[in-house]
Each structure stands twice: as C-alpha cells, then as structure tokens.
C-alpha positions, 0 to 999 in steps of 0.5 A: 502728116496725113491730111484730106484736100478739101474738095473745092466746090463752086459756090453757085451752081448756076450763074446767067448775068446778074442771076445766079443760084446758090448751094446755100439757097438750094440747101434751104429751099430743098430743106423746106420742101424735103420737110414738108414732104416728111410733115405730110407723110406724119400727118397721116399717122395718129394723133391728128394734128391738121390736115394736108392744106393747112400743112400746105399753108403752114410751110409759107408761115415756116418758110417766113419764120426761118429766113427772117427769124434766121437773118435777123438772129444773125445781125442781132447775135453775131454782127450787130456793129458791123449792120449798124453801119452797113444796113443795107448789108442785112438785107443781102441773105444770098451771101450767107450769115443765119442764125440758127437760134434766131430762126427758132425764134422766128419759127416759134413765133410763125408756129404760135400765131399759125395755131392760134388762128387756126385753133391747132394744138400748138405743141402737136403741130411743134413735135411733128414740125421737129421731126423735119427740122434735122433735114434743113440743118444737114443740107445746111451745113453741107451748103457750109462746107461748100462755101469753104465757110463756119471751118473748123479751130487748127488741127495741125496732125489731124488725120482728116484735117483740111486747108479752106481757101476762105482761111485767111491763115491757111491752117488745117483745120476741122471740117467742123461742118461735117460734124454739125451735119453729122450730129445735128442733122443725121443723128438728131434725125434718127432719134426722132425716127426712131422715136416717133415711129417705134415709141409712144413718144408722139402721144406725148405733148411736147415731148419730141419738141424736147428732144430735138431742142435738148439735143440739138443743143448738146450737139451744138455745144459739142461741135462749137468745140471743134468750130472755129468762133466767128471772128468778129466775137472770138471766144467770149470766155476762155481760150481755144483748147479742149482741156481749157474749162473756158473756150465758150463761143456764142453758138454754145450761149445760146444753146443754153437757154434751148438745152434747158426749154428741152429738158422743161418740156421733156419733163413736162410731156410726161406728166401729160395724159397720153393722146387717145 
C-alpha cells in the first residue's frame, strides 16, 4: 500500500524554560494580523464601512471574540463533563481545543456591540470581516496537522494515508486537516476574492456574510466525513462509513444552524437596494 509518512513537526517552536512558542498560537496571532492587513487594504474600496483606526481598534474586539468565543464553544460543545471536573483545565488555551462556531459566536457578539457604539453598518463591516476569516482557518488547520491532532477517520488502502503519532490506535488515517484547510480556507477564500473583487456582490448587505457562512458550513459538513469525531462524543448519530445515512458528528450539527443563516442572509442581500 502506498502511503505519505506523516512529517513529524515539533509542536513548539521556540521553548526557554518554562516559556514557549507554539505553532497553533503562531497560527492565530499571524491569522489576526494577516486579516487585519487584508480588512485594511478593503477598506479603501467602495462602500466605505470605517476607516483605518476604528479598523485598528476593531482587531482588539476581534481578537476577544475568537479566543474567548472559541474556548468557551469548545468547553460548552465538545467537553463539558470533563471542564466541570477539571476547571482550571479551560483556562489553559495554549494546549489546544477551540471551537470554531463558538467563536463565531464570540465574534458576532464583538461585531454587534463594536457597531453599536460606533454607529457602523453592522452587516458591512461583517462582509468585509468575512473576506479575512478563511485566512485564520487555513493557518489554523495547518497548525492542526502539525500538532498530529483533529486526523482524519481509517483509511487503510488510501493513497495518501498517514499514520499520527497522537493515534492511540496507529492507523492510517485522512489527513483530514489538510482537507479542511483546503476547503475551508484556501476555497472559501477565493470565492470570496473573487466575489468581492470582480462582482457587485459588496454592494449588497449581507450577501458576502452569506456565502462564507453557507460555505463554510458545507465544507465543514463535507470534511466531517472524512475527520475522525472527538472521542469524548463519537458519532451522535449513525456510524462511521460513507454510504451509512447516519455518521453525523458535532461539527456537522453545528453547522446546520450557520448553513441555514447563509442561505437567510444570502436571499435577504438580494432583496437590498445596491449600495451608491
């Protein structure tokens, strides 16, 4: 069987003493300011939204959003019992676990409460906030791979299968981290480029916030096929196979709920006089 050894990469880049640096925290901080950097550069283009220092300030509120939206949505969705137990657990973000829709969550709320005090169109400043966002999710999920962590459901004659050395079970495996970069980050980030950049579609409210939130979702849901669930939930419904109707996991859930917001907010865009 043909398979790709998995490159085992270190974790932490940097360690000195008790002090170290971290793919996966490298990962956000370089996703944040990458974003913010493309968020400026959008700015400049019709319609205005705000202007570079309230953008600046903007990333704080963002940067809040997502780290506490996200740790909080993991604790809430995916490991509850276990934080109950062990509290002081949740507060330790450096070793992993965020939750992607928990931090939309975070971020919508940083995002409404933002454009309230500053009397900002609120879904304006969201679909050029959305444009930035696939940024974060493909460092993301490359900082997933290298942490040997979220791999992929069996894949015993795959001709790219790999073996993690977090696998308890050592089985080749998806590299399903590469798959949710690909499609999560490096797609969704193109359609939106493209989008924005060739296409009205930025002279209608809501609309880019649409499409990143519906395709985010069917890539999700898509990817969760071939992603091994978290081990503390398994399979909420069904089994593991692809020609089983079940298999359904947290992650596609969850996405449900954002796939149907999409689809609302895409319709409702076009029903929006264009911007002048």
């Amino acid at each position: 069987m043909l398979t790709i050894p998995y490159p085992t990469i270190d974790p932490v880049l940097i360690e000195i003493g008790p002090f170290a640096i971290r793919w996966y925290a490298l990962a956000y901080i370089a996703g944040l300011l990458i974003g913010w950097r493309y968020c400026v550069s959008l700015a400049r283009r019709p319609p205005p939204v705000l202007d570079a220092a309230a953008l600046d300030d903007f990333l704080v509120w963002v940067t809040l959003g997502v780290v506490l939206g996200g740790r909080i949505g993991y604790v809430l969705f995916y490991n509850l019992g276990y934080y109950l137990q062990h509290p002081v657990e949740a507060l330790k973000i450096w070793t992993g676990g965020m939750s992607f829709h928990g931090g939309t969550i975070g971020v919508v709320l940083a995002l409404f409460l933002f454009t309230r005090i500053r009397k900002i169109d609120f879904l304006r400043l969201g679909d050029m906030l959305v444009c930035a966002v696939p940024i974060g999710l493909f460092l993301g999920r490359l900082a997933n791979f290298v942490n040997g962590e979220l791999y992929g459901r069996e894949w015993d004659d795959g001709p790219w299968a790999m073996k993690f050395p977090t696998d308890p079970f050592q089985l080749y495996r998806h590299p399903s981290q590469l798959y949710e970069a690909a499609l999560e980050g490096l797609a969704l980030f193109v359609i939106l480029f493209v989008l924005q950049r060739f296409t009205r579609a930025r002279e209608y409210r809501g609309y880019l916030s649409g499409v990143f939130l519906a395709g985010y979702a069917i890539a999700r849901i898509v990817s969760e096929y071939f992603r091994e669930p978290d081990r503390q939930l398994g399979y909420l419904l069904g089994g593991p196979t692809l020609s089983q109707l079940g298999g359904l996991t947290m992650g596609q859930l969850l996405s449900v709920p954002v796939l149907i917001v999409g689809i609302w907010l895409i319709r409702r865009s076009r029903r929006d006089t264009p911007a002048a």
